[in-house]
mmCIF file of the N, C-alpha and C atoms, coordinates in Angstrom:
data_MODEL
# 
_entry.id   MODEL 
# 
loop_
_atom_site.group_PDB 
_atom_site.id 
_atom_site.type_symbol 
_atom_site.label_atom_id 
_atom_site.label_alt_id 
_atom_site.label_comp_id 
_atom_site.label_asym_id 
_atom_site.label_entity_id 
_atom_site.label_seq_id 
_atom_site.pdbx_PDB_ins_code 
_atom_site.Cartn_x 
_atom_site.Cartn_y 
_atom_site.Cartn_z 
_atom_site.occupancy 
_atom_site.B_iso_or_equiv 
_atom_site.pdbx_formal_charge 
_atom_site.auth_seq_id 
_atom_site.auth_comp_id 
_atom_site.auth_asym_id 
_atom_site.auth_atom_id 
_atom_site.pdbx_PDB_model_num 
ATOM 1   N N  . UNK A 1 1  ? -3.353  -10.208 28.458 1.00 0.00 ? 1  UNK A N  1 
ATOM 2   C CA . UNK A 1 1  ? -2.068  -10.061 27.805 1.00 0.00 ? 1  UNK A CA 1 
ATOM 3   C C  . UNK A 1 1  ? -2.295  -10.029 26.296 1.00 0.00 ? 1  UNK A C  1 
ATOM 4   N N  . UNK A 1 2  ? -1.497  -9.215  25.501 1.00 0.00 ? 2  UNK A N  1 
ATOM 5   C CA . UNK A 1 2  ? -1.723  -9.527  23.994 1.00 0.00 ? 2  UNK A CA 1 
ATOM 6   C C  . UNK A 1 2  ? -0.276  -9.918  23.654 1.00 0.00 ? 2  UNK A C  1 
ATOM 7   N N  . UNK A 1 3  ? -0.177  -10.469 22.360 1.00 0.00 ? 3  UNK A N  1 
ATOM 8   C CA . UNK A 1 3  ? 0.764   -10.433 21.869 1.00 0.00 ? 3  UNK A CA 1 
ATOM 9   C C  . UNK A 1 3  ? 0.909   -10.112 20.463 1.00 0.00 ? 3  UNK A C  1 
ATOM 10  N N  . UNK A 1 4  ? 1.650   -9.430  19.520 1.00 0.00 ? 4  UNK A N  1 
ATOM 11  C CA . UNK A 1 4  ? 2.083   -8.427  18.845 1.00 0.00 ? 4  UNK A CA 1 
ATOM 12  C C  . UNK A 1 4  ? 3.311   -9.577  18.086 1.00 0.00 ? 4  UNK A C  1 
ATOM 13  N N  . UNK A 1 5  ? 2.287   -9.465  16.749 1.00 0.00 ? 5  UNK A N  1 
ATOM 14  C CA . UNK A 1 5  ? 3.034   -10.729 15.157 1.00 0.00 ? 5  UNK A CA 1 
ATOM 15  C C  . UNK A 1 5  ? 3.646   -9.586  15.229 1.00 0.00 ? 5  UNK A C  1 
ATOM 16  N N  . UNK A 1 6  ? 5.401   -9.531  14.994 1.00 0.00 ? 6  UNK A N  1 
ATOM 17  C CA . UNK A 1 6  ? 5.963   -8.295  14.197 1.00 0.00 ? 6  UNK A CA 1 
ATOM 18  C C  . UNK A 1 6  ? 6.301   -8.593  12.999 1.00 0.00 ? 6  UNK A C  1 
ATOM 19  N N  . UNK A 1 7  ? 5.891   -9.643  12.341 1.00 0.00 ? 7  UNK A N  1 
ATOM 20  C CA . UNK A 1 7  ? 5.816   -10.250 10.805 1.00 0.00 ? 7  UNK A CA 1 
ATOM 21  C C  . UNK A 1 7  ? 4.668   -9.665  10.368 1.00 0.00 ? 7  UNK A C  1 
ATOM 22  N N  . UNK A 1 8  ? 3.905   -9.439  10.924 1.00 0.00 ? 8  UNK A N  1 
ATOM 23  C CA . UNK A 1 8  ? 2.472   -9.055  9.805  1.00 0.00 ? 8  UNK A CA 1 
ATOM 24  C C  . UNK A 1 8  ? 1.796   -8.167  10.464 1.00 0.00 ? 8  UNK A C  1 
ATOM 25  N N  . UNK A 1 9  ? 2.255   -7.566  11.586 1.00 0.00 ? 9  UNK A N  1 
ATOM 26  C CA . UNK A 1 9  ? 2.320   -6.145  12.497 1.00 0.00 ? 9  UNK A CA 1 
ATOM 27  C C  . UNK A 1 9  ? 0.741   -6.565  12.465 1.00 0.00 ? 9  UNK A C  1 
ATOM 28  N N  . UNK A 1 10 ? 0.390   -7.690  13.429 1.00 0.00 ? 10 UNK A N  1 
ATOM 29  C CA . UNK A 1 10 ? -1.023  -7.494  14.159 1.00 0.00 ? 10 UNK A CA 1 
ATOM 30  C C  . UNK A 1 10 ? -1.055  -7.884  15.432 1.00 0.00 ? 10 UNK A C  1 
ATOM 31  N N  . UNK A 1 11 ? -1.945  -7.009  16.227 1.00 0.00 ? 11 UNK A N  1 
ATOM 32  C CA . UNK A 1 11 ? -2.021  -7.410  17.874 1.00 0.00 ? 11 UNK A CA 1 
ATOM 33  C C  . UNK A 1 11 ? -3.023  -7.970  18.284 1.00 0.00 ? 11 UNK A C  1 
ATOM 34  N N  . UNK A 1 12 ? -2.576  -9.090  18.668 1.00 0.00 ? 12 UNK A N  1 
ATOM 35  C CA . UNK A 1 12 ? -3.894  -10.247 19.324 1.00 0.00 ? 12 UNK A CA 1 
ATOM 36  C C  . UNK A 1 12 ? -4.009  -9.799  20.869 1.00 0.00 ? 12 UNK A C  1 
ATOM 37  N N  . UNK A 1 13 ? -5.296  -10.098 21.198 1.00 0.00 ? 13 UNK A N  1 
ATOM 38  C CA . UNK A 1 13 ? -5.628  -10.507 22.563 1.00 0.00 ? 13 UNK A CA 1 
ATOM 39  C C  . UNK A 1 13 ? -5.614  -11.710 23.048 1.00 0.00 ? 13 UNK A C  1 
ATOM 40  N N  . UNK A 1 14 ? -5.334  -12.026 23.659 1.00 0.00 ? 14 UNK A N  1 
ATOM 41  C CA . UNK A 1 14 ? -5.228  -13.726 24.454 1.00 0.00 ? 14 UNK A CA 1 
ATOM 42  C C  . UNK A 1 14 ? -5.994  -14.107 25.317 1.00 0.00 ? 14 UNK A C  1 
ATOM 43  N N  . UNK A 1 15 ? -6.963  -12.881 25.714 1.00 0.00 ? 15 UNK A N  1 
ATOM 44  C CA . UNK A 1 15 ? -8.015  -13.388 26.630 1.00 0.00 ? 15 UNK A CA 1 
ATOM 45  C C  . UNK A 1 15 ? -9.731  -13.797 25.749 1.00 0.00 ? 15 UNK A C  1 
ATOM 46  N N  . UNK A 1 16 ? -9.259  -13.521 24.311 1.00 0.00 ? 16 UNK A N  1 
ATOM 47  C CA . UNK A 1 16 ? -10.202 -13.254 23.536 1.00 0.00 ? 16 UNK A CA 1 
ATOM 48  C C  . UNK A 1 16 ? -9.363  -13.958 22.515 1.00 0.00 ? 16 UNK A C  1 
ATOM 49  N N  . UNK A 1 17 ? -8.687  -15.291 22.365 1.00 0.00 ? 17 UNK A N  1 
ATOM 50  C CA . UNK A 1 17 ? -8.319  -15.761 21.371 1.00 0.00 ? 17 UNK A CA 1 
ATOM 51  C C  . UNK A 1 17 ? -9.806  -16.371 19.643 1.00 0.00 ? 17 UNK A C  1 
ATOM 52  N N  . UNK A 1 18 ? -9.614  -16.055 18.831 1.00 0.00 ? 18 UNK A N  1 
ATOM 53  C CA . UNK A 1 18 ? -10.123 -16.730 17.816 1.00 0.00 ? 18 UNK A CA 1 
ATOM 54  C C  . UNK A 1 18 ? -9.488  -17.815 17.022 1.00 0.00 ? 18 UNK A C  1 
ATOM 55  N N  . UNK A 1 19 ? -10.195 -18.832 16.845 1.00 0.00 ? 19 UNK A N  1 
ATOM 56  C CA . UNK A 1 19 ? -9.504  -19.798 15.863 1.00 0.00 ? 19 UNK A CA 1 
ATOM 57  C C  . UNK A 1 19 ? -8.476  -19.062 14.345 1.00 0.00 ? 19 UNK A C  1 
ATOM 58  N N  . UNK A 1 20 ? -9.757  -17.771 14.114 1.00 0.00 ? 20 UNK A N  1 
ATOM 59  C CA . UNK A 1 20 ? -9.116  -17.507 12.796 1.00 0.00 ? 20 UNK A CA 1 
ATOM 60  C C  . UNK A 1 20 ? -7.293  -17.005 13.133 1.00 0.00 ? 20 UNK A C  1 
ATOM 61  N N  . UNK A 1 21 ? -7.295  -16.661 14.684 1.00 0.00 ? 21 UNK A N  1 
ATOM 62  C CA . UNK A 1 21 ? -6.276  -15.670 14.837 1.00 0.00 ? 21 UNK A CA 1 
ATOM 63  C C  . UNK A 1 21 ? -5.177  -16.756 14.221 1.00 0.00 ? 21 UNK A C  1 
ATOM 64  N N  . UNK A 1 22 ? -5.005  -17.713 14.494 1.00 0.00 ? 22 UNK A N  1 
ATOM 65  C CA . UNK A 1 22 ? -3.262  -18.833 14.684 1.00 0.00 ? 22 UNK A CA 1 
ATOM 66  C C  . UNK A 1 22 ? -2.590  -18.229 15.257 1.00 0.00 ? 22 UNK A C  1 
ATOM 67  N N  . UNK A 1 23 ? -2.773  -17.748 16.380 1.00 0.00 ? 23 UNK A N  1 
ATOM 68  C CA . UNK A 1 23 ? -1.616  -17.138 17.409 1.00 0.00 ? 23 UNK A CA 1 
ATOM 69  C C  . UNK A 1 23 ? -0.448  -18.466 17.832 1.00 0.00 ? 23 UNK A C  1 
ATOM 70  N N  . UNK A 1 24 ? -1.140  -19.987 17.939 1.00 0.00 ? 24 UNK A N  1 
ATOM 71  C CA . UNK A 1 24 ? 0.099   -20.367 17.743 1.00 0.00 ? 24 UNK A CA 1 
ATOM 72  C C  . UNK A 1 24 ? 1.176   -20.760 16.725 1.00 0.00 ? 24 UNK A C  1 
ATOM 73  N N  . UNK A 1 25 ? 0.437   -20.060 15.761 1.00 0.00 ? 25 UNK A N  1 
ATOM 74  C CA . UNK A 1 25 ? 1.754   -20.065 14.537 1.00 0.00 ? 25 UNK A CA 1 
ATOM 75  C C  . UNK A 1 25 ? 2.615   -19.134 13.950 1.00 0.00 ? 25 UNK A C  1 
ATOM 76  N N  . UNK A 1 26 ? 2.455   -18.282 15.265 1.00 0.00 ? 26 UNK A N  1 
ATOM 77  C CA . UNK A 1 26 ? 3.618   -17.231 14.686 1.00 0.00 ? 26 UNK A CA 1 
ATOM 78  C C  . UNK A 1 26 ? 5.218   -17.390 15.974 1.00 0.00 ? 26 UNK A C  1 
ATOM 79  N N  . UNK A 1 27 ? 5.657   -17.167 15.231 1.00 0.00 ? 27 UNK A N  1 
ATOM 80  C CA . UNK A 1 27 ? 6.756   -17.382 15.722 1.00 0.00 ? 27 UNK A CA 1 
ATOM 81  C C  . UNK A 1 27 ? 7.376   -16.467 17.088 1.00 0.00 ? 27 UNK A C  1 
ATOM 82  N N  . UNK A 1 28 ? 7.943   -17.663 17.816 1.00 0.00 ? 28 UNK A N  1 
ATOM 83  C CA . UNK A 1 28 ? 7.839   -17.391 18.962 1.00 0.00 ? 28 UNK A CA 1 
ATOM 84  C C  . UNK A 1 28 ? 9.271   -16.015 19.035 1.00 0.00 ? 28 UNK A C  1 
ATOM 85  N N  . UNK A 1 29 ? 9.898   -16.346 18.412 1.00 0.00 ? 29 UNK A N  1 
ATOM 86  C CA . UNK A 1 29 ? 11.331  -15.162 18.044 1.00 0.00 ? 29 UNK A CA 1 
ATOM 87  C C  . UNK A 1 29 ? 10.281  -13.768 17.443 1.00 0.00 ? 29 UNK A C  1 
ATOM 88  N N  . UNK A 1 30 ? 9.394   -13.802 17.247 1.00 0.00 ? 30 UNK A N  1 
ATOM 89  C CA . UNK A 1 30 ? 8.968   -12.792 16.091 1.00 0.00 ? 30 UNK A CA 1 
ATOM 90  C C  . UNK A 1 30 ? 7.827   -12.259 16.918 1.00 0.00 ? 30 UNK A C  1 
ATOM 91  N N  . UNK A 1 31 ? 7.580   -12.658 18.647 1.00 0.00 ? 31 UNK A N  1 
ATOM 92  C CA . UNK A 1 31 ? 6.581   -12.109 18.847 1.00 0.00 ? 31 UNK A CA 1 
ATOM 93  C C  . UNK A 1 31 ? 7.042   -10.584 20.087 1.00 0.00 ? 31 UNK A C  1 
ATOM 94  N N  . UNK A 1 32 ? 6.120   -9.216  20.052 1.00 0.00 ? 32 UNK A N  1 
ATOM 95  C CA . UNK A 1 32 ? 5.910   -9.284  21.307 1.00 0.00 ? 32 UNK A CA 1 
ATOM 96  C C  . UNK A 1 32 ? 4.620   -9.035  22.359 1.00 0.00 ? 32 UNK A C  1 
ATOM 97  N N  . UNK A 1 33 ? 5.439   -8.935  23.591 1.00 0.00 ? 33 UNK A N  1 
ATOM 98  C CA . UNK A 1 33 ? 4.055   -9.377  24.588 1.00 0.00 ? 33 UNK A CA 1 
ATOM 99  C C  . UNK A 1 33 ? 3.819   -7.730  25.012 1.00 0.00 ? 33 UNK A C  1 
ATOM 100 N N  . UNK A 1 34 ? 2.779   -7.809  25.379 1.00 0.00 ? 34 UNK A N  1 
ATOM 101 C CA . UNK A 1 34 ? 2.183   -5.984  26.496 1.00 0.00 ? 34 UNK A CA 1 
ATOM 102 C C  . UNK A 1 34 ? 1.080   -7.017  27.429 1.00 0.00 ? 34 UNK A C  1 
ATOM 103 N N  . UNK A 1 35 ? 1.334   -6.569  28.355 1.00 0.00 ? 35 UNK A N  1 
ATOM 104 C CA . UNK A 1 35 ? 0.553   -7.102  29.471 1.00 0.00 ? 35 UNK A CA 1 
ATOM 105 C C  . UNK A 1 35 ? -0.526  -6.580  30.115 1.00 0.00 ? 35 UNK A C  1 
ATOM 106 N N  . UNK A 1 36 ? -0.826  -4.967  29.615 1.00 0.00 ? 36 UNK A N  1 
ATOM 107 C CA . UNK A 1 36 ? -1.863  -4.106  30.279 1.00 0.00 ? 36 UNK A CA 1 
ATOM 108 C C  . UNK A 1 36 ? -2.812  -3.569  29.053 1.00 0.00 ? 36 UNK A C  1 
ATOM 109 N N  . UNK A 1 37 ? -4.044  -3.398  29.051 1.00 0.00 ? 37 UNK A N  1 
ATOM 110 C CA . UNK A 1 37 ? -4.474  -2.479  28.218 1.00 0.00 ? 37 UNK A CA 1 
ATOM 111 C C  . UNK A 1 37 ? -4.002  -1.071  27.982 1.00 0.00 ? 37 UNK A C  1 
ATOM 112 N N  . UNK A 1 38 ? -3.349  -0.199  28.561 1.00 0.00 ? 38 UNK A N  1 
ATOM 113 C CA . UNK A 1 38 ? -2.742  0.885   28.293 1.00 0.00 ? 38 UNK A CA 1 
ATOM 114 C C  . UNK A 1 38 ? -1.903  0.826   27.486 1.00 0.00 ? 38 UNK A C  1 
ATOM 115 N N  . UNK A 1 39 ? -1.021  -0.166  27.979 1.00 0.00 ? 39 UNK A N  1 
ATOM 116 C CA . UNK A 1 39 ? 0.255   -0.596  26.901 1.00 0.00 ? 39 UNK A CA 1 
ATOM 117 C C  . UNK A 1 39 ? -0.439  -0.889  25.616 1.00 0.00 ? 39 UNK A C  1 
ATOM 118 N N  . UNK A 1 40 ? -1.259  -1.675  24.986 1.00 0.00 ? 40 UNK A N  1 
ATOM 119 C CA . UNK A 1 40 ? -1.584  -1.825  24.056 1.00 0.00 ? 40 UNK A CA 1 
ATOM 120 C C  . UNK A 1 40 ? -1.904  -0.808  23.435 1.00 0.00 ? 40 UNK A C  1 
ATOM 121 N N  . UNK A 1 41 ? -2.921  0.255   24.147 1.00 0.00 ? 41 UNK A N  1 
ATOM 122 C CA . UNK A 1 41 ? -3.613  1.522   23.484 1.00 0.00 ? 41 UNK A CA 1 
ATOM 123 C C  . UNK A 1 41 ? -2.379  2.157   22.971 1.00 0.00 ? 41 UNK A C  1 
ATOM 124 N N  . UNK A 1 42 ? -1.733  2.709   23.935 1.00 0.00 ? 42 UNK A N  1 
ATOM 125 C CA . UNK A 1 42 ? -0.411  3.354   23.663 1.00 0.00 ? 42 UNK A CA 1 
ATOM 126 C C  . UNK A 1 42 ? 0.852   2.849   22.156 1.00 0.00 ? 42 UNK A C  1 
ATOM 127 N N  . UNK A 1 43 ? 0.604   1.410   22.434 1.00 0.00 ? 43 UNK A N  1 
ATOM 128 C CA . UNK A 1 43 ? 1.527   0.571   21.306 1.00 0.00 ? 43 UNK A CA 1 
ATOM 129 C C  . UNK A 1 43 ? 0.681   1.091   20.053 1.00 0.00 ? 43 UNK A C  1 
ATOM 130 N N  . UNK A 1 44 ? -0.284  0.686   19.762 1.00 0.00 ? 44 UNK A N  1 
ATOM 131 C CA . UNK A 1 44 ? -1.070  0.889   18.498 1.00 0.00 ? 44 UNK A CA 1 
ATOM 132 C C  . UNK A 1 44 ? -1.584  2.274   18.550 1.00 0.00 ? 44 UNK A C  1 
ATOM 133 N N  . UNK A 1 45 ? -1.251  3.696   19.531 1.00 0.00 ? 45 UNK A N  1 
ATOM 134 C CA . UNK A 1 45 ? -1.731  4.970   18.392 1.00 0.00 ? 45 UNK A CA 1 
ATOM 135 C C  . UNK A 1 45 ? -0.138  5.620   18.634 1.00 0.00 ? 45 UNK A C  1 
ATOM 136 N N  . UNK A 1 46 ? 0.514   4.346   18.841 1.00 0.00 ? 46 UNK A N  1 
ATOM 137 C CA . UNK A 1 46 ? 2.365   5.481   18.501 1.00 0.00 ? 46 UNK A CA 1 
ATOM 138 C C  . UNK A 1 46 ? 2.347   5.731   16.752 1.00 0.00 ? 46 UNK A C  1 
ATOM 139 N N  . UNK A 1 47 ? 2.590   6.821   16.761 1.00 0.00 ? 47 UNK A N  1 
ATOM 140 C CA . UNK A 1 47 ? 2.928   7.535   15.173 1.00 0.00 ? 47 UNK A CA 1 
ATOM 141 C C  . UNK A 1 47 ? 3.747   7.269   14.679 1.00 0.00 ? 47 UNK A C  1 
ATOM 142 N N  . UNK A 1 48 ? 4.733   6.493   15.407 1.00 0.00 ? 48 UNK A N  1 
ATOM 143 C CA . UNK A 1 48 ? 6.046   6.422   14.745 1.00 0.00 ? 48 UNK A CA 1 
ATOM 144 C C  . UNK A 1 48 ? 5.983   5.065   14.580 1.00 0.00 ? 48 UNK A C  1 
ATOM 145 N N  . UNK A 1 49 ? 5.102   3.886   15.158 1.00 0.00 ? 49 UNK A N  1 
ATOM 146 C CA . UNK A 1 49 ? 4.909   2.327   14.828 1.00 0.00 ? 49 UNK A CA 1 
ATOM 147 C C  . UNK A 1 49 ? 3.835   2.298   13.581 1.00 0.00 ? 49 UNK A C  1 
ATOM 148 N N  . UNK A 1 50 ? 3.982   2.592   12.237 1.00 0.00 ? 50 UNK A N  1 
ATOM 149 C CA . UNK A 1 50 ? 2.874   2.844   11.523 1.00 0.00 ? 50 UNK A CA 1 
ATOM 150 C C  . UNK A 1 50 ? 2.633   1.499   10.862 1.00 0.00 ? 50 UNK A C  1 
ATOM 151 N N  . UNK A 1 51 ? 1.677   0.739   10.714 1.00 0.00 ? 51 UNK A N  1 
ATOM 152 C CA . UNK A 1 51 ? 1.311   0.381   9.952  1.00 0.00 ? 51 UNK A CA 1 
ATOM 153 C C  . UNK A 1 51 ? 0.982   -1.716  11.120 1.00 0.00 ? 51 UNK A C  1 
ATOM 154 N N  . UNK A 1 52 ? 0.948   -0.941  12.199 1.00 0.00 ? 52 UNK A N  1 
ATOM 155 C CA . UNK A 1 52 ? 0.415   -1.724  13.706 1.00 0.00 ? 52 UNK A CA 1 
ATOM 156 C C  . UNK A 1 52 ? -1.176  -1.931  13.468 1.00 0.00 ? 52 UNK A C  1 
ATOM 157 N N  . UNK A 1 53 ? -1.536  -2.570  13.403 1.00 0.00 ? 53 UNK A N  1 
ATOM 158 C CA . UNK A 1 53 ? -3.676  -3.208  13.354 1.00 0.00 ? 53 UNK A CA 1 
ATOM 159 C C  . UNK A 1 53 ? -3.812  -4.012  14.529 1.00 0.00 ? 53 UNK A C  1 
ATOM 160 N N  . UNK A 1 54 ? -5.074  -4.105  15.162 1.00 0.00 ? 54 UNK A N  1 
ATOM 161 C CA . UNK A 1 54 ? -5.368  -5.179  15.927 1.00 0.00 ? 54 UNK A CA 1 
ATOM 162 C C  . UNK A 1 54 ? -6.192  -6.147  15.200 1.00 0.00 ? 54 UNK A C  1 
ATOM 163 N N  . UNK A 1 55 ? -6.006  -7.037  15.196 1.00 0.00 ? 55 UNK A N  1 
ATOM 164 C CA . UNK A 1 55 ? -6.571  -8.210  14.554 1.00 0.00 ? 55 UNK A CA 1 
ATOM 165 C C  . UNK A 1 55 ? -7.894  -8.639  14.375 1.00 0.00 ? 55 UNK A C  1 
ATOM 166 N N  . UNK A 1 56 ? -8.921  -8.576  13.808 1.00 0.00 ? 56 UNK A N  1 
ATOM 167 C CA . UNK A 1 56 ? -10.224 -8.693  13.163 1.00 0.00 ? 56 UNK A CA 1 
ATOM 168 C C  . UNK A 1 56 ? -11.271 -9.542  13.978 1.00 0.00 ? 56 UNK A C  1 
ATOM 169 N N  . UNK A 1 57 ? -10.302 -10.822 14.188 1.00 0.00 ? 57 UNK A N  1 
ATOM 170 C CA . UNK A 1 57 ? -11.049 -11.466 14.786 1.00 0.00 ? 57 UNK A CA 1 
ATOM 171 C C  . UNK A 1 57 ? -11.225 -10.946 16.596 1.00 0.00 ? 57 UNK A C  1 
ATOM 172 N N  . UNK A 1 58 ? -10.319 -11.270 17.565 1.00 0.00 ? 58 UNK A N  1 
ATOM 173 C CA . UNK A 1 58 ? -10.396 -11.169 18.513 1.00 0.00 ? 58 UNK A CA 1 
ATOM 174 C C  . UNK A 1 58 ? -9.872  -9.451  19.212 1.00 0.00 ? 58 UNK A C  1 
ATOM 175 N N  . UNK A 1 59 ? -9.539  -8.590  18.629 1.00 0.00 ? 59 UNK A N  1 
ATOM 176 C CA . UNK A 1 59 ? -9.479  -7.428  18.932 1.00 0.00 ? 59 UNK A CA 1 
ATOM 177 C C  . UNK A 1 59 ? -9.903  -6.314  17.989 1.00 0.00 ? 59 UNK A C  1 
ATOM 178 N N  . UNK A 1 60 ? -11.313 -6.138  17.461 1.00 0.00 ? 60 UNK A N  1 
ATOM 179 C CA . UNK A 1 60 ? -12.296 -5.642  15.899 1.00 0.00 ? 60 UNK A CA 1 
ATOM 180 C C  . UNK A 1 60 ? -12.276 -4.267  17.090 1.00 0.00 ? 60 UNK A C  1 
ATOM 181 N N  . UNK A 1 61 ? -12.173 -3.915  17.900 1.00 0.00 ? 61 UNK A N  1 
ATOM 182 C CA . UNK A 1 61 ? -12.506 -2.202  18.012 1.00 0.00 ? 61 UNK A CA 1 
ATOM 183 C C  . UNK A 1 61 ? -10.703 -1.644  17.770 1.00 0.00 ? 61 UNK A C  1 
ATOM 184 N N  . UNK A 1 62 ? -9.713  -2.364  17.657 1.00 0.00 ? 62 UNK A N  1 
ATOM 185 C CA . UNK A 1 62 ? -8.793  -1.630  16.980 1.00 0.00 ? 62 UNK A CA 1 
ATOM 186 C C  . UNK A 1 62 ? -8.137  -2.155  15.550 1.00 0.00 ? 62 UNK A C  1 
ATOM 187 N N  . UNK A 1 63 ? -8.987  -2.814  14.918 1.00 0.00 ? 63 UNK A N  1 
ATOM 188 C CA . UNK A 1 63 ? -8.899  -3.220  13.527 1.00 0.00 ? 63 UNK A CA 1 
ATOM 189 C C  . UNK A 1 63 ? -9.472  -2.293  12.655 1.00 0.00 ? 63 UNK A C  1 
ATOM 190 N N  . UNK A 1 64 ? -8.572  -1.837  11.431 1.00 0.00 ? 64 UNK A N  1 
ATOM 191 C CA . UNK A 1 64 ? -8.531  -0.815  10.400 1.00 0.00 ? 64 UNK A CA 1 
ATOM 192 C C  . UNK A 1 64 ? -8.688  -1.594  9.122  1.00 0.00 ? 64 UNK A C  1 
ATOM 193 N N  . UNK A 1 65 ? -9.850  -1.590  8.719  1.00 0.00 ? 65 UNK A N  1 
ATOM 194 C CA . UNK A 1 65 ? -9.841  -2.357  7.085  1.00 0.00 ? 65 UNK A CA 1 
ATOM 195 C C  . UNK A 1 65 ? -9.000  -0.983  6.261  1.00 0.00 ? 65 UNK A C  1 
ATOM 196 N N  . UNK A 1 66 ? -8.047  -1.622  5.400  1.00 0.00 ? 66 UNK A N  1 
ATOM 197 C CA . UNK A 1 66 ? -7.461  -1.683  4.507  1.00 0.00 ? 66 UNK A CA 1 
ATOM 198 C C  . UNK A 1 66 ? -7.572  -1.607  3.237  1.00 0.00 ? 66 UNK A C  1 
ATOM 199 N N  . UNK A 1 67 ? -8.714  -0.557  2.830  1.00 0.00 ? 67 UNK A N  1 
ATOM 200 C CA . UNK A 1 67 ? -9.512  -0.700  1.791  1.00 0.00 ? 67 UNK A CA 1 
ATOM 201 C C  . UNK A 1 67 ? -8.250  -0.390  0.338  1.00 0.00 ? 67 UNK A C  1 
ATOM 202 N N  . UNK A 1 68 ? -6.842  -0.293  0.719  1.00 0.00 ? 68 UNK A N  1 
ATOM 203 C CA . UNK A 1 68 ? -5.857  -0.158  -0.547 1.00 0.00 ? 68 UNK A CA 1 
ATOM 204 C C  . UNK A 1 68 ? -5.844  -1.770  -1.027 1.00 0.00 ? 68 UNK A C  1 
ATOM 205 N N  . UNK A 1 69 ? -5.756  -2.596  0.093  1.00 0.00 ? 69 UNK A N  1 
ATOM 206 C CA . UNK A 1 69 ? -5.155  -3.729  -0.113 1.00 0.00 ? 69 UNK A CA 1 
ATOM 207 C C  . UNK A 1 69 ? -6.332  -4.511  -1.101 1.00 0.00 ? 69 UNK A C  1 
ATOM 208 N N  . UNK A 1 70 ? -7.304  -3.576  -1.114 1.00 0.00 ? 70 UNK A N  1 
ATOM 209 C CA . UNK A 1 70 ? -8.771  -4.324  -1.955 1.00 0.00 ? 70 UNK A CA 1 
ATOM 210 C C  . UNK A 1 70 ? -8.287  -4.416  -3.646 1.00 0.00 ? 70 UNK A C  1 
ATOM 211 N N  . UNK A 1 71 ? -8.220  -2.644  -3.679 1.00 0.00 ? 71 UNK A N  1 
ATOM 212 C CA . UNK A 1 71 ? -8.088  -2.048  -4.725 1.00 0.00 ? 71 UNK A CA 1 
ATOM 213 C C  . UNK A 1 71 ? -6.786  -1.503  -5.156 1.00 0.00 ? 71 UNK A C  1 
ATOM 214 N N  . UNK A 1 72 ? -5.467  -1.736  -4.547 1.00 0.00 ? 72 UNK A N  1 
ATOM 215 C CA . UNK A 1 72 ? -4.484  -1.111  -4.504 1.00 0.00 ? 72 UNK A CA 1 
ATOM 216 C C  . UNK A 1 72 ? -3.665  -1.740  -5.871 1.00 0.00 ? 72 UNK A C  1 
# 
């Protein structure tokens, strides 16, 4: 199952939690869930959800460094 911060538009995995993630500190009103890997693939290459990442720590093959946020 993952679940999806829509505060800081990142998608965790839960079978692959990391300490760095704090998945339990996002808010439980502010989250959502996808239950399949398809759903996820599908959630994060919709064109029209822009600016969706998977999270660094526990989901790094759909994490996008941000190289504006370096130098922006």
């Amino acid at each position: 199952m993952y679940i999806i911060d829509l505060d800081k538009k990142i998608a965790h995995n839960l079978s692959r939690p990391q300490y760095e993630c704090h998945i339990n500190k996002i808010d439980k009103k502010r989250r959502k869930k996808i239950f399949t890997d398809d759903g996820i693939k599908r959630f994060l290459d919709n064109n029209s959800l822009k600016g969706y990442n998977g999270c660094e720590f526990c989901m790094p093959d759909y994490h996008e460094f941000n190289m504006q946020k370096i130098f922006g």
